[in-house]
C-alpha positions as CSV (number, residue, x, y, z in Angstrom):
1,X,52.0,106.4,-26.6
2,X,53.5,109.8,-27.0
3,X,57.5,109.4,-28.3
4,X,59.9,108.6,-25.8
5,X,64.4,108.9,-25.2
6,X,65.1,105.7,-25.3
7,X,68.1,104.1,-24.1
8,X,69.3,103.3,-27.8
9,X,69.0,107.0,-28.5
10,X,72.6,107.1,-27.0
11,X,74.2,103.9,-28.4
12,X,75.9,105.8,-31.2
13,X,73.8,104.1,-33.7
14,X,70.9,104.9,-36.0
15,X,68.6,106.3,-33.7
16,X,71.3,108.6,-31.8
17,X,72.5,109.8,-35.8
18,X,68.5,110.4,-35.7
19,X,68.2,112.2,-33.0
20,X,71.2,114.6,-33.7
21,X,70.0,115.1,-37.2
22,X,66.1,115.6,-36.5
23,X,66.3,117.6,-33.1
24,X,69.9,119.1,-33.1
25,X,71.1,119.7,-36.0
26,X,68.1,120.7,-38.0
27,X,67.4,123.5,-35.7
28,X,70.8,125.1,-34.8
29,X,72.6,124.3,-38.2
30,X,75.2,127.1,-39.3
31,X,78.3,126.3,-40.9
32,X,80.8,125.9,-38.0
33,X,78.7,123.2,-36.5
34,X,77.6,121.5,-40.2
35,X,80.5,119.5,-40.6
36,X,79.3,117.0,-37.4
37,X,83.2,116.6,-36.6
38,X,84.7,115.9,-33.7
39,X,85.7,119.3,-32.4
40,X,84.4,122.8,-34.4
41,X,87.2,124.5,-36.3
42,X,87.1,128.4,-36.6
43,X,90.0,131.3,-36.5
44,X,90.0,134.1,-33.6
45,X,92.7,136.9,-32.8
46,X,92.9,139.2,-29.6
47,X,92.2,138.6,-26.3
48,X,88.9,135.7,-25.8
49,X,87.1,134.6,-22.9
50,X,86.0,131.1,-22.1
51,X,83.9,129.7,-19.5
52,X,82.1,126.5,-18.9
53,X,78.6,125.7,-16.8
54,X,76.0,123.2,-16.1
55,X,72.2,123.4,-15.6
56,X,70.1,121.0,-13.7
57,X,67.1,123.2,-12.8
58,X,64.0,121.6,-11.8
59,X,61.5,121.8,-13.3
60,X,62.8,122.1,-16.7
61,X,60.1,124.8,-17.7
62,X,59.0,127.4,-15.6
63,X,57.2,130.8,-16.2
64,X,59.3,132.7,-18.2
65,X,62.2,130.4,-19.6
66,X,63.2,126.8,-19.4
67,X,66.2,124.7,-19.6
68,X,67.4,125.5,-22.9
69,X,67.1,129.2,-22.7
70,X,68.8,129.2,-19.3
71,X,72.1,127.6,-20.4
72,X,72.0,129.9,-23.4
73,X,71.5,132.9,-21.1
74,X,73.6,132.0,-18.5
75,X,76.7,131.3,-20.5
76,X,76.5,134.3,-22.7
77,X,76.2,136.0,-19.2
78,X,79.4,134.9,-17.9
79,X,81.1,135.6,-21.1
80,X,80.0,139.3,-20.6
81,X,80.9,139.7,-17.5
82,X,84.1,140.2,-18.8
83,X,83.6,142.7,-21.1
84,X,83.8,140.1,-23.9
85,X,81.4,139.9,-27.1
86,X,80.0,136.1,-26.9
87,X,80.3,134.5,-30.2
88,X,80.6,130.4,-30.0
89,X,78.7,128.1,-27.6
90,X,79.2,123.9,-27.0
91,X,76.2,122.6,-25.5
92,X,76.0,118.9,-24.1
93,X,72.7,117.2,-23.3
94,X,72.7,114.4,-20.4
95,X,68.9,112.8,-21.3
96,X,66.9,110.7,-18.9
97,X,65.9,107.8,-20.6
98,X,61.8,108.8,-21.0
99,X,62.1,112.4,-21.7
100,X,59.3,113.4,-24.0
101,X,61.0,113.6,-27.3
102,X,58.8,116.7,-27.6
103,X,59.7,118.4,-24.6
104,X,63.0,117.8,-25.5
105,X,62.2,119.5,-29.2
106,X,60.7,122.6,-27.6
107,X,64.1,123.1,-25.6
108,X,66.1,122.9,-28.6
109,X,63.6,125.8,-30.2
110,X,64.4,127.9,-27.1
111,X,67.8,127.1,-27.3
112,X,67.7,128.2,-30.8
113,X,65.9,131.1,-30.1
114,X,67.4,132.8,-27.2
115,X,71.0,132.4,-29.6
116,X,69.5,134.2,-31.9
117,X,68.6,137.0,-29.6
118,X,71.9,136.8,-28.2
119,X,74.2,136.8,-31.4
120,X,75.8,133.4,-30.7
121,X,76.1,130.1,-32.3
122,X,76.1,126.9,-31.4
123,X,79.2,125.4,-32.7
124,X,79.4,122.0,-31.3
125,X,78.1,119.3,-28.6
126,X,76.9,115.9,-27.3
127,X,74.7,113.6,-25.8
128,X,74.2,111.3,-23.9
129,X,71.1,108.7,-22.3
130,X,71.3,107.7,-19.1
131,X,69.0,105.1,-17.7
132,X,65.6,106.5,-15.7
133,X,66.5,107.7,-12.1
134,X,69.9,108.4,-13.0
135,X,69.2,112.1,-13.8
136,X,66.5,114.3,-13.5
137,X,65.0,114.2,-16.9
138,X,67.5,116.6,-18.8
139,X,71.0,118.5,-17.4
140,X,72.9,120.5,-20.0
141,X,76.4,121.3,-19.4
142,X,77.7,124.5,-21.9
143,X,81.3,126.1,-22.5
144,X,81.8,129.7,-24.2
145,X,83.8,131.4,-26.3
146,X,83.7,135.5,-26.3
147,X,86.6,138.3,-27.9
148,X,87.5,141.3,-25.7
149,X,87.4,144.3,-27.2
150,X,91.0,146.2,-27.6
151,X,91.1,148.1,-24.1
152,X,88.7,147.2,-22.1
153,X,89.5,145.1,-18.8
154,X,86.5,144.0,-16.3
155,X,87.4,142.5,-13.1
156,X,85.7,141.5,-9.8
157,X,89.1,142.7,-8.3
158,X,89.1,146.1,-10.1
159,X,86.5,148.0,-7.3
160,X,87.9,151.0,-6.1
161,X,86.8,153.2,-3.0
162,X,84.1,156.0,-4.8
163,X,83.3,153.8,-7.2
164,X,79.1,153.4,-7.4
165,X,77.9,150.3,-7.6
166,X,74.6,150.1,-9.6
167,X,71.9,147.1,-10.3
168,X,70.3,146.7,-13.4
169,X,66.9,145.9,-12.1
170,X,64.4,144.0,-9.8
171,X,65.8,140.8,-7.9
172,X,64.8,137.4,-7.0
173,X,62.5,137.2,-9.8
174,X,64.1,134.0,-11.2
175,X,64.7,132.0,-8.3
176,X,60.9,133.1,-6.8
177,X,59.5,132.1,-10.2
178,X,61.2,128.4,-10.3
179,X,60.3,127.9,-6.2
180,X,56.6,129.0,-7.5
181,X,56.3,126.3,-10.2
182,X,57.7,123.7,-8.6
183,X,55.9,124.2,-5.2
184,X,52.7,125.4,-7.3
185,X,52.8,128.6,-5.3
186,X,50.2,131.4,-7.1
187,X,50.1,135.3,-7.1
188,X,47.7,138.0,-7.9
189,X,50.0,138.7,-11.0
190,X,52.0,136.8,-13.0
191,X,56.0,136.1,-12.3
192,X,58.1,135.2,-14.6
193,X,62.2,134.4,-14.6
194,X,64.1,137.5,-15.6
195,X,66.4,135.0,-17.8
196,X,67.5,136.9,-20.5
197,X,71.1,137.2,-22.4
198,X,72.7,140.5,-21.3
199,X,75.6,140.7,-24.1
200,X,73.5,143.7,-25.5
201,X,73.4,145.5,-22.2
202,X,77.1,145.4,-21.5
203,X,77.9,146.5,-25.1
204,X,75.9,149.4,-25.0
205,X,77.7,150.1,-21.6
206,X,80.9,150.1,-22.5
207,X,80.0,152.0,-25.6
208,X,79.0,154.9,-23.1
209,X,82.2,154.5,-21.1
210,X,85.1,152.2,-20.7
211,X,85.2,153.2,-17.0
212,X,83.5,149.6,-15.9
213,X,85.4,148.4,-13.2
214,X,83.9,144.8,-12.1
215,X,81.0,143.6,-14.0
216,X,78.9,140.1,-12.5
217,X,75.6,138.8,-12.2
218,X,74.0,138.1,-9.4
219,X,72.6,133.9,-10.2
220,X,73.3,131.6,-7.1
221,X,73.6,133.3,-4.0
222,X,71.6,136.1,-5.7
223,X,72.7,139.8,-4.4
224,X,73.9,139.6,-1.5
225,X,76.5,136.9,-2.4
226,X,77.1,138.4,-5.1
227,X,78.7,142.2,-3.6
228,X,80.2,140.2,-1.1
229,X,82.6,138.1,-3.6
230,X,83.3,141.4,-5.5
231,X,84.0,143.3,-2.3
232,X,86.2,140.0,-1.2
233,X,87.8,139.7,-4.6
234,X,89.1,144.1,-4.5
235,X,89.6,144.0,-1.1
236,X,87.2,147.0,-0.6
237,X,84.1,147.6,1.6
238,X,80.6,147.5,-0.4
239,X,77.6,150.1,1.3
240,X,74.0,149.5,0.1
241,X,70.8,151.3,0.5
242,X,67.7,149.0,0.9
243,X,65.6,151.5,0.0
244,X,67.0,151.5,-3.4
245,X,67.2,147.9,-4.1
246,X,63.8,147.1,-6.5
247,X,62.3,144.1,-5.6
248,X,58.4,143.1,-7.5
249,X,55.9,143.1,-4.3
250,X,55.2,139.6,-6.1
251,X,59.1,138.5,-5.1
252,X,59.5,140.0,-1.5
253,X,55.3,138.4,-0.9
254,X,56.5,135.3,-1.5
255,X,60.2,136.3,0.4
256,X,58.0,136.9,3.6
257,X,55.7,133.9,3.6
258,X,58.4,131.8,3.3
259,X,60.4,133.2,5.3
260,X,63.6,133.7,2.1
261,X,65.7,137.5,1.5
262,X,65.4,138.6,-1.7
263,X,69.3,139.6,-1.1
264,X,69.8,135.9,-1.7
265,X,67.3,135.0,-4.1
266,X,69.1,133.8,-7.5
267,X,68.6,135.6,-10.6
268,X,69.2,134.8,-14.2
269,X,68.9,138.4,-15.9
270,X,70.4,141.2,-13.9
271,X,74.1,142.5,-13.7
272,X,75.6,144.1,-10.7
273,X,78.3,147.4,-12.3
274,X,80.7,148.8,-10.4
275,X,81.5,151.8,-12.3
276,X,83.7,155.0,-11.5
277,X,81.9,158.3,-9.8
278,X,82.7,160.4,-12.3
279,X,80.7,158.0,-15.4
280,X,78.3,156.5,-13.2
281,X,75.0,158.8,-14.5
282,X,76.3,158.8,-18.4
283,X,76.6,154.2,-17.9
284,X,73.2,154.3,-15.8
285,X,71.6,156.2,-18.7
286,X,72.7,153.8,-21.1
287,X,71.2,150.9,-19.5
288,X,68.0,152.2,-19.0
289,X,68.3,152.6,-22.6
290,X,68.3,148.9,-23.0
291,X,65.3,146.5,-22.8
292,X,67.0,144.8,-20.1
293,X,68.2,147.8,-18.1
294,X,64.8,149.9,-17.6
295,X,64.7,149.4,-13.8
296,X,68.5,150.1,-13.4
297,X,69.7,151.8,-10.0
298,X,72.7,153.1,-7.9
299,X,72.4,151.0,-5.4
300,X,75.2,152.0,-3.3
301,X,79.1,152.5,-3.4
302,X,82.4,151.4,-2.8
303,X,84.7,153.0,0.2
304,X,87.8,152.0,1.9
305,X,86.3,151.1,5.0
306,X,85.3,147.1,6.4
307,X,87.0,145.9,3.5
308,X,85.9,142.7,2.5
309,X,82.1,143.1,3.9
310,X,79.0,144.6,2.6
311,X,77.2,146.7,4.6
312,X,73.4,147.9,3.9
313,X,71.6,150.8,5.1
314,X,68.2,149.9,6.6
315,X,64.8,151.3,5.6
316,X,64.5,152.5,9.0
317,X,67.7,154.2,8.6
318,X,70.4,151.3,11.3
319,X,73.0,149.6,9.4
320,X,73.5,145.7,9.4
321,X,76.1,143.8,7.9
322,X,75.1,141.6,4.9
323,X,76.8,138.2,4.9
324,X,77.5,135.3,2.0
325,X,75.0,132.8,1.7
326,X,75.1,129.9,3.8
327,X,73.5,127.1,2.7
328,X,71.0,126.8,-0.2
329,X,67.6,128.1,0.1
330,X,66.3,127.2,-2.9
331,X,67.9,124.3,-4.6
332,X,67.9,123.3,-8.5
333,X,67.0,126.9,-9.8
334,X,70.0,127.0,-12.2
């Protein structure tokens, strides 16, 4: 019998110190999160960010990231779409009693490695057991800590008419990828999530230009959503071109048989910049520069008309409007 959660693993006792010691603290030790007290203790000045998430997605691993790296990615995202440098995460751990204690090692590792990448630590956290059926093997709920950098403010209410609006690469691949392994869907080639930390990116943005007017990525509700919230939040109208919009033939192949829009696709690696006119080429350069930027577009742009609604120009040239997701098309994929 391969090692198992057990119930006991969250009594507080001997095998819950275990399992802390072995699987948590063992990998993500630094010395902010060594002292195993109650809350971390660390010093900051200036302006911070802080955010809080949860991740349920299902399955736990799927081509391209699991679990772990998700909550990693998905906080430092948020944290950057503010402008701010992510620096401390908390990360609690809800177990199903009969999780794999090796599955539940190699999302630690991720975990550990995708902070790494992003230039974060872990500083603090829990867990918990819950008995079997009461969750759906492992959630993870996260909260973030990020310093804003001395001039710079990002806001999804900061759009102004001429502003472009660029997209940092292809959508839908995370959400297709999830639907794919769970469904057991194939393709010619292989698709894998986009998740990826995008701290990196947004630095070497605003290195280029402090002229970054609303910064946010596109998860649930995927695109679409997405410029609709922004164009909401300014009070401005959003135009799109769908000729420009990159989607992997793998995504909108999948999109068509089952009958989904990559506009509302989630994604867990992409940022949506509105940016002003007259820095839009010198930001765009910068993120192609980036690993995580390559495929980076002007999609469209910001104007003073239909404020409050996104409107997208056709591939055969007509114009429709492009509303908020209703409902949920693809649900557990973050």
């Amino acid at each position: 019998m391969e090692d198992r959660i057990l119930l006991a693993h969250g009594s507080g006792g001997k095998l819950a110190h275990d399992l802390i010691e072995k699987s948590f603290v063992s990998v993500l030790d630094n010395p902010l999160l060594a002292p195993l007290d109650d809350s971390a203790v660390f010093e900051m000045s200036g302006r911070l960010a802080f955010t809080t998430d949860s991740y349920v997605v299902s399955p736990i691993f799927f081509p391209g990231g699991d679990i772990g790296k998700l909550a990693v990615c998905g906080t430092v995202n948020d944290l950057s779409m503010s402008g701010a440098k992510p620096l401390y995460l908390s990360l609690a751990f809800i177990i199903e009693e009969g999780l794999l204690l090796k599955d539940l090692q190699r999302v630690i590792d991720s975990i550990k490695t995708t902070a790494e990448e992003a230039g974060v630590r872990i500083i603090t956290g829990d867990t918990k057991v819950v008995e079997r059926g009461s969750a759906d093997k492992l959630f993870i709920n996260t909260a973030g800590i990020g310093k804003i950098p001395e001039g710079v403010t990002i806001s999804g209410s900061n759009a102004k008419p001429g502003d472009k609006v660029i997209l940092s690469g292809t959508i839908g691949d995370h959400g297709i990828a999830v639907l794919s392994q769970r469904q057991g869907l194939s393709f010619g080639t292989k698709l894998e999530s986009d998740c990826a930390p995008l701290g990196k990116i947004v630095a070497d943005m605003l290195t280029a230009s402090r002229n970054i007017h609303s910064l946010r990525d596109p998860t649930r509700g995927g695109l679409a959503t997405t410029l609709n919230e922004l164009a909401k939040q300014s009070k401005v109208g959003i135009r799109i071109e769908e000729s420009k919009i990159p989607v992997r033939d793998e995504v909108a192949g999948a999109c068509e048989m089952l009958g989904l829009d990559p506009l509302y696709i989630a994604n867990e690696g992409k940022l949506i910049a509105i940016v002003s006119l007259e820095d839009a080429d010198t930001i765009l350069a910068a993120m192609k520069r980036n690993r995580y930027g390559q495929d980076a577009v002007i999609i469209g742009e910001v104007t003073a008309e239909h404020p409050g609604r996104v409107v997208m120009k056709t591939a055969l040239g007509s114009s429709r409007i492009v509303d908020m997701l209703v409902g949920e098309p693809l649900p557990r994929i973050c």
